[in-house]
C-alpha positions as MATLAB code, in Angstrom:
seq = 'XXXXXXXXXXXXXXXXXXXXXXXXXXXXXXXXXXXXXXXXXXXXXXXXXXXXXXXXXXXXXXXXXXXXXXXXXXXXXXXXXXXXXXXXXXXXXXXXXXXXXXXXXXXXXXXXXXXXXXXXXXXXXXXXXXXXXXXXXXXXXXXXXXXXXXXXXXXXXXXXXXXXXXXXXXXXXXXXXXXXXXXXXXXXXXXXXXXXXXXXXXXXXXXXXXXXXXXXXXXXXXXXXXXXXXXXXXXXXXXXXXXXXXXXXXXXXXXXXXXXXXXXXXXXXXXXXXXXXXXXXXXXXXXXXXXXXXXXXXXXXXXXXXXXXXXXXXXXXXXXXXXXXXXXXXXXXXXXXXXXXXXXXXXXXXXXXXXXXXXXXXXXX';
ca = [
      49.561  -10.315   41.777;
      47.932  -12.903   39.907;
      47.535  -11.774   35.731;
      43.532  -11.618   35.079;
      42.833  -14.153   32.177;
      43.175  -11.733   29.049;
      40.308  -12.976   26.881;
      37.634  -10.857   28.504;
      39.846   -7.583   27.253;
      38.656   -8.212   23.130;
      35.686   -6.747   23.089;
      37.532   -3.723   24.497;
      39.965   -3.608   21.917;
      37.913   -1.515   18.966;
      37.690    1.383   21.346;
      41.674    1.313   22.720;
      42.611    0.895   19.192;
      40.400    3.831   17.814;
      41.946    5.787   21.082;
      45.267    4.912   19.687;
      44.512    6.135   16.338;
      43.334    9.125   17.504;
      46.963    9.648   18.907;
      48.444    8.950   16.004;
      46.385   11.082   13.913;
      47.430   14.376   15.918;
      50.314   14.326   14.202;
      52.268   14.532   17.526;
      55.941   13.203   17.778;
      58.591   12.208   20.621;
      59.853   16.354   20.564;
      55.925   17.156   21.984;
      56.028   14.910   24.989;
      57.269   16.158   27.760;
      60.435   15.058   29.266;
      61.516   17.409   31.553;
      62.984   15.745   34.507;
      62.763   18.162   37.555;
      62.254   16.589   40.403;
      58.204   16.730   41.167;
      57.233   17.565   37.545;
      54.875   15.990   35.318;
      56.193   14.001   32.494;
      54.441   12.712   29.613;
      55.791   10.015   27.331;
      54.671    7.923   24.331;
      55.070    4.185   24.085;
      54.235    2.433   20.644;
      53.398   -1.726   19.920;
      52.482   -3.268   17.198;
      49.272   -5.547   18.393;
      45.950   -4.883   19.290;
      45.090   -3.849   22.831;
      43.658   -6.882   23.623;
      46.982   -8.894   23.097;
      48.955   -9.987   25.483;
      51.467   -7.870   24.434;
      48.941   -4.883   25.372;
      47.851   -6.486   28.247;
      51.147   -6.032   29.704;
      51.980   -2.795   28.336;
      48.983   -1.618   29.856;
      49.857   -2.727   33.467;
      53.407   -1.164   33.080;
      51.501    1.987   32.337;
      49.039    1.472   35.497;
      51.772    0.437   37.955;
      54.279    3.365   36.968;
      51.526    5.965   36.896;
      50.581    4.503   41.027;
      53.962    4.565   41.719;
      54.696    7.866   40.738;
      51.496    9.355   42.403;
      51.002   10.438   39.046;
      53.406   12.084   37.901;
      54.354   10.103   34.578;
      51.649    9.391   32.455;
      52.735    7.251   29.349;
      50.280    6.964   26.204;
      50.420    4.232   24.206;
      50.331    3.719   20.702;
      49.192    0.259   20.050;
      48.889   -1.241   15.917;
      51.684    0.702   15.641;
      51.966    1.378   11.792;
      54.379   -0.678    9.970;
      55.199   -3.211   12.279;
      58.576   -3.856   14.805;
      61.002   -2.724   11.983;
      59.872    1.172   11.791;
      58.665    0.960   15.726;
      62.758   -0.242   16.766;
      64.357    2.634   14.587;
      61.345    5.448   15.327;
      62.136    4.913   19.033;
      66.086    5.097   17.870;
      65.298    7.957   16.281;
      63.215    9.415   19.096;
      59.877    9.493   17.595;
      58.438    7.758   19.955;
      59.976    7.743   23.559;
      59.422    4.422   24.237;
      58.669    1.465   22.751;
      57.640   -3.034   23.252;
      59.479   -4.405   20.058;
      59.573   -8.258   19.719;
      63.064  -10.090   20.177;
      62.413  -11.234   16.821;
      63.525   -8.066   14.567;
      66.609   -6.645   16.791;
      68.995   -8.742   14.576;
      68.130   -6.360   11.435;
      69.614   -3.536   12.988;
      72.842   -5.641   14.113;
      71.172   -6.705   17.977;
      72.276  -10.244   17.926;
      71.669  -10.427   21.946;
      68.100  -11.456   21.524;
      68.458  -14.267   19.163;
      68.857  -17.445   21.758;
      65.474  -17.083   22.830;
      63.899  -17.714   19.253;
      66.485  -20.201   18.579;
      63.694  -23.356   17.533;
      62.376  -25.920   19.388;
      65.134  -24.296   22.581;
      62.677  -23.066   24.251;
      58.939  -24.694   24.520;
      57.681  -23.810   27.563;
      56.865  -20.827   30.028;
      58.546  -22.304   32.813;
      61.669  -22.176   31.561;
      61.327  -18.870   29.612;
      60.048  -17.130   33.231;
      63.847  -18.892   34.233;
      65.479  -16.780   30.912;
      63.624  -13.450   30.993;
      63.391  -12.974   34.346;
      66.779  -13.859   35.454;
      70.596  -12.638   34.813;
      70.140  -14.044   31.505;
      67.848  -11.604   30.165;
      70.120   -8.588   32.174;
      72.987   -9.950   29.862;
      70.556   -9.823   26.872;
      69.322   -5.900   27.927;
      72.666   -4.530   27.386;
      72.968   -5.159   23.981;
      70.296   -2.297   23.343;
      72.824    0.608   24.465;
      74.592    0.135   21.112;
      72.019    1.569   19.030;
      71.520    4.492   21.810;
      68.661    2.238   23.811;
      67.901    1.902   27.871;
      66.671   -1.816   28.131;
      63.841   -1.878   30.693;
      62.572   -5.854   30.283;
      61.758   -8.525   28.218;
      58.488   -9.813   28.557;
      56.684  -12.171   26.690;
      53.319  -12.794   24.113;
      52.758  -16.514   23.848;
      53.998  -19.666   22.377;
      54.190  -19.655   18.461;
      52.614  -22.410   16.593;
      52.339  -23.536   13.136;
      49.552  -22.365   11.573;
      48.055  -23.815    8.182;
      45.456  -22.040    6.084;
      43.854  -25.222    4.165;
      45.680  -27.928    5.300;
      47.893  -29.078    8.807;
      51.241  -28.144    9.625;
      51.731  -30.524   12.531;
      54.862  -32.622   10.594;
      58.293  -31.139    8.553;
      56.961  -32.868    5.829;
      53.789  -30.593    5.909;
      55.995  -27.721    5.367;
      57.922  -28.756    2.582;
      57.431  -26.179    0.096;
      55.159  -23.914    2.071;
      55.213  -20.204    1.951;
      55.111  -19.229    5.644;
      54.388  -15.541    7.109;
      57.333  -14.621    9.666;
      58.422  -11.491   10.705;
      61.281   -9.523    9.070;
      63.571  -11.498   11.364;
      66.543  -13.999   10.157;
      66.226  -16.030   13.225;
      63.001  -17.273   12.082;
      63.222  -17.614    9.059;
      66.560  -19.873   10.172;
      64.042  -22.097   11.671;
      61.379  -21.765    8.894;
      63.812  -23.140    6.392;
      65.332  -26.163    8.752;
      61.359  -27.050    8.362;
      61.836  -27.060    4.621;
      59.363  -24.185    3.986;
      60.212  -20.624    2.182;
      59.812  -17.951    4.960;
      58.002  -14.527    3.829;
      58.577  -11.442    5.404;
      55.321  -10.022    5.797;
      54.367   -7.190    8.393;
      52.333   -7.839   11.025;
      49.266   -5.505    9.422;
      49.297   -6.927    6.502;
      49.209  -11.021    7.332;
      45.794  -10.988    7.208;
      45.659  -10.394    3.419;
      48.654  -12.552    2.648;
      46.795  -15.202    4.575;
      43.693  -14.407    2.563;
      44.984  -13.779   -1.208;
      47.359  -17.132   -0.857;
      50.656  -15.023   -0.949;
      51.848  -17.385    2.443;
      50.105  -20.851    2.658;
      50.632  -20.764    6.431;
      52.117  -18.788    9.942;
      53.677  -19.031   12.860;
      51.446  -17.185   15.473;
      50.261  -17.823   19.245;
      46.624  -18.084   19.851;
      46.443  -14.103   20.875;
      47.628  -13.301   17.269;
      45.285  -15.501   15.584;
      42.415  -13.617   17.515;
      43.484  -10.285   17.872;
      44.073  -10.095   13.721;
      40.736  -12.470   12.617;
      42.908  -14.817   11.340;
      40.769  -17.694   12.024;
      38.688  -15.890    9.079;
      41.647  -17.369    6.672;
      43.025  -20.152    8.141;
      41.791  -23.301    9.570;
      44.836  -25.233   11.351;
      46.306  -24.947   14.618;
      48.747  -27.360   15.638;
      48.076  -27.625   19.420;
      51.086  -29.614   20.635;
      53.777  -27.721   19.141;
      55.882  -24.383   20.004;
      58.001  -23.548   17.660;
      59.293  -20.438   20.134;
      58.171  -18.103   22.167;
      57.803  -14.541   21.231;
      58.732  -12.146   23.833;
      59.233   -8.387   23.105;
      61.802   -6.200   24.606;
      60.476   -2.811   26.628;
      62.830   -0.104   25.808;
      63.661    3.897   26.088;
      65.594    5.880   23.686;
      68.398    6.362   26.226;
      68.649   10.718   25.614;
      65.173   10.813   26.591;
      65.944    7.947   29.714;
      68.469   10.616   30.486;
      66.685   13.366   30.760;
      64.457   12.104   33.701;
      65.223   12.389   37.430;
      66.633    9.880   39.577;
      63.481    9.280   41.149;
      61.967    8.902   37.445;
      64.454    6.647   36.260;
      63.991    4.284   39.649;
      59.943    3.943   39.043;
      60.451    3.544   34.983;
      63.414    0.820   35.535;
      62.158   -0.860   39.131;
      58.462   -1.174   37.777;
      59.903   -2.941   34.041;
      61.230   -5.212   36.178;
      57.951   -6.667   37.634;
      56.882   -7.148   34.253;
      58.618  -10.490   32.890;
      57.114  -12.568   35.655;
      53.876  -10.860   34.882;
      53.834  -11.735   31.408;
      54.258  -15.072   31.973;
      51.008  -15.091   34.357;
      49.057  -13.541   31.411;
      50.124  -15.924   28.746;
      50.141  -19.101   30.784;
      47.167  -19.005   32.676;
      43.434  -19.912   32.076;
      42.294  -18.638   28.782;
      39.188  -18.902   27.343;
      41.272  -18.427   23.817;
      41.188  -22.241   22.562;
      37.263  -22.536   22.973;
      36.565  -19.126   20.718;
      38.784  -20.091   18.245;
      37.001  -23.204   17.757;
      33.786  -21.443   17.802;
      34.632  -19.379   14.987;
      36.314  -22.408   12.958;
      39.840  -23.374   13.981;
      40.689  -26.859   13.862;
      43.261  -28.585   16.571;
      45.036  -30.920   14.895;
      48.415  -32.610   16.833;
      51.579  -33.901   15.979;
      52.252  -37.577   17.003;
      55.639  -39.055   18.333;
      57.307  -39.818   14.883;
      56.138  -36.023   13.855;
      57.638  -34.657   17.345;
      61.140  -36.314   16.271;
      61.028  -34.904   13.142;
      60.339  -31.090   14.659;
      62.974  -31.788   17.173;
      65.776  -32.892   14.626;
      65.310  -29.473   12.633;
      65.376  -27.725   15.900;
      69.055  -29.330   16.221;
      70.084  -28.285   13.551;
      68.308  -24.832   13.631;
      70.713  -24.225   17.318;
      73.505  -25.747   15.691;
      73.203  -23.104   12.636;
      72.697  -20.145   14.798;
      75.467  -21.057   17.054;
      78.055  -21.222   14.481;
      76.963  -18.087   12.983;
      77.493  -16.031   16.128;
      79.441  -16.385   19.802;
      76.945  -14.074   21.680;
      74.018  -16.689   20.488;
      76.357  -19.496   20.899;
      76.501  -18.312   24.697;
      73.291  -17.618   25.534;
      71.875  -20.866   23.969;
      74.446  -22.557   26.049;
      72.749  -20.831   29.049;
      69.645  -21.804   28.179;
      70.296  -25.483   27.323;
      71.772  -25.519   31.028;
      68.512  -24.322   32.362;
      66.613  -26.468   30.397;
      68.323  -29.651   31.381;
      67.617  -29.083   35.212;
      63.778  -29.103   34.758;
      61.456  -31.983   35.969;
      58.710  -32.791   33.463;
      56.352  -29.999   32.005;
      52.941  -29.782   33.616;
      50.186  -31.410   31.548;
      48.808  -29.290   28.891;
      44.938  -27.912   29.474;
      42.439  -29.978   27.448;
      41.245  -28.833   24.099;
      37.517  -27.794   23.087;
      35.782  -30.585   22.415;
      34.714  -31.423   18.707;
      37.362  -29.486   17.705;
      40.459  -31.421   17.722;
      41.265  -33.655   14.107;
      42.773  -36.543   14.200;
];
């Protein structure tokens, strides 16, 4: 199935989000779903993310919840809970906790509650683009990475992804290390990142995804990491100006999980459409987030700047990536194994497809 470009979903996203609210605001929690697993009964379960509808984070969340509704003739509806408040941190231990039944958290926060499994794939500069990643998170790599979720009482469905992070500056360009010498930059609470931010020489921020918009806006960061979906999906092209085009820093892909008592409880027959349909999702993802997008040309009508990083800058980006793998392998055998992996998969590529033009008039030299 080819992925629909996602760019035509944002003016949608007001109403799913005021939906979501809505289910919020009842007040309802993970003991009010239903989750009785007779064979032939109707289920109900909740599934929270912390991004707009219109994401591609939602986009793909959304067709999960279409396919496994058509596949069970029905039978399993699944709401979801998108801006989920707080950000990844409270979503991972509310779905621990059972909250919420089920839940997309990104790779990038699992490490907090002592996940390491997920940390190769943020590992900087390791991996840059989507063919590779659809290699990683849609392979026996990513199987490998799902188990480490049954440690903190988690079923692993997929890992599926929400576009290339780049550096973004607020007043000035973040296409060179030496640009982010000394620059506050939003991340996620996630030490990964914030391993990479600080081989770049900037001071990483923890600063929840809700609130980035006002850190962006009252100067508490100078700059972000974010893919193009972020940027539009949270206005931040209202406080920032740079987007360096020809840069990924990582990916950010977000793991689909259950709390593994309420996994349990299902039927066989559940548990086949709930794990066979998370696994058509990876490949998905990468349809949504590499194919035509009308993203780059409305971010340039409403102000963004493309600004790139020439060859000298590239070496410099890909000498703190070294060192950012070498740190994060040392620290941990798990990572050390997986970024092995990865740098295996990497190696056997040809050369990466030419990137799509950018809007013209809108690229600074």
């Amino acid at each position: 199935m080819k992925a629909r470009s996602w760019g035509w979903r944002l003016s949608a996203a007001a109403a799913a989000a005021a939906l979501a609210l809505g289910l919020t605001a009842c007040g309802d929690n993970g003991d009010s779903a239903a989750t009785d697993g007779a064979e032939g009964s109707q289920i109900t379960l909740k599934l929270g993310y912390v991004t707009p509808p219109a994401h591609p984070y939602g986009v793909v969340v959304d067709e999960y919840v279409k396919r496994v509704k058509e596949a069970s003739n029905g039978a399993i509806d699944i709401q979801t809970l998108p801006n989920y408040p707080g950000g990844d941190v409270p979503l991972l231990q509310d779905v621990r906790d059972g909250a919420v039944q089920m839940a997309s958290v990104s790779t990038a926060v699992w490490s907090t509650q002592g996940v390491n499994s997920f940390n190769a794939l943020q590992a900087m500069g390791l991996i840059s683009r989507y063919d590779l990643e659809k290699e990683v998170i849609d392979g026996p790599i990513a199987q490998d990475m799902l188990k480490g979720t049954e440690a903190i009482g988690l079923k692993g469905l997929a890992i599926h992804e929400g576009g290339m992070r780049k550096p973004v500056g607020g007043k000035k360009p973040l296409n060179s290390v030496e640009a982010f010498k000394g620059q506050k930059i939003r991340t996620p609470e996630s030490p990964v990142l914030q391993t990479g931010i600080k081989a770049l020489g900037a001071d990483p921020t923890a600063v929840p995804v809700g609130d980035m918009y006002s850190a962006m806006r009252d100067g508490t960061v100078d700059g972000l990491e974010a893919n193009l979906g972020l940027i539009q999906t949270n206005k931040i092209y209202e406080v920032a100006k740079y987007i360096t085009a020809n840069v990924n820093l990582w990916p950010f892909p977000t793991v689909l999980v259950m709390n593994q008592s309420d996994f349990d409880k299902l039927s066989a027959d559940q548990q086949e459409t709930i794990t066979k349909v998370a696994s058509e999702m990876p490949a998905f993802s990468i349809e949504v987030v590499s194919g035509p997008s009308d993203l780059p040309q409305t971010l340039c009508d409403e102000g963004m700047k493309f600004v790139l990083a020439n060859d000298a800058q590239q070496a410099g980006f890909a000498r703190a990536s070294e060192a950012t793998i070498a740190e994060l392998s040392k620290d941990d055998p798990e990572t050390k194994g997986f970024i092995d992996q990865i740098q295996q998969l990497r190696d056997g590529l040809g050369a990466p497809p030419a990137p799509a033009p950018l809007p013209e008039g809108c690229v600074v030299k």
